[in-house]
N, C-alpha and C positions, 0 to 999 in steps of 0.2 A: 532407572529402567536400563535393563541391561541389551545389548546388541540383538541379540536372538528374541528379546522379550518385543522391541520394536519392530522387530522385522515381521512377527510375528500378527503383531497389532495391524500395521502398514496392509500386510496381504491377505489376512484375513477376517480381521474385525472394521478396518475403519473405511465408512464409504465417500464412495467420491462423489458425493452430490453439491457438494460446493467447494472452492478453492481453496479456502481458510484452511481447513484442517491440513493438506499438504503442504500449503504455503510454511504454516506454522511449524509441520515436521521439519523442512527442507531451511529453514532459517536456524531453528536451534543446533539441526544437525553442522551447520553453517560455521556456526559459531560457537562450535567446542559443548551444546549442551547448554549454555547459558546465554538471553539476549535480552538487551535490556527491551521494556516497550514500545520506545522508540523503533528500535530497529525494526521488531516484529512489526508495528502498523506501516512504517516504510515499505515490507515486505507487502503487507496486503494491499496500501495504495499501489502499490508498483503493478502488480497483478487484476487489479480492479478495475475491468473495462467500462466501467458508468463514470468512476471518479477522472482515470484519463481521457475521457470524450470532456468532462467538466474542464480540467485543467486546459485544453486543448480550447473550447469555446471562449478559455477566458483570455488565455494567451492571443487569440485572432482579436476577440473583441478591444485588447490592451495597445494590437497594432493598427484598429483602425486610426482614421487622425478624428480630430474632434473640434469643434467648434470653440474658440473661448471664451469661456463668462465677464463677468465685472468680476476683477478683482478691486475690494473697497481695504483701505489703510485708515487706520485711524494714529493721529500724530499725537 
């Protein structure tokens, strides 16, 4: 797809009712046109305010202190 063909798509065909679709342009454009998958869902974790409220609960929940169990060894 060429510059004008994107630009094209961007401001007139493609809607903004979810973040993926921009995210997605905004990462290839990022990275030269190619990303691997990795990246791209990096891109969408990063942006994705349900998953960072998640990572955030679980980070608090990793700082409370906790109680210790039995730990059992067998010889």
């Amino acid at each position: 797809m060429k510059a004008a063909e994107l630009a094209d798509f961007i401001s007139s065909r493609m809607r903004m009712s979810h973040v993926y679709q921009p995210v997605l342009v905004k990462t290839l454009l990022e990275h030269g046109g190619n990303a691997s998958l990795r990246e791209i869902a990096q891109a969408f974790l990063a942006h994705d305010e349900s998953q960072i409220e998640i990572l955030r609960a679980d980070r608090e929940a990793d700082a409370r202190p906790r109680a210790l169990g039995t730990w059992h060894c067998r010889a």
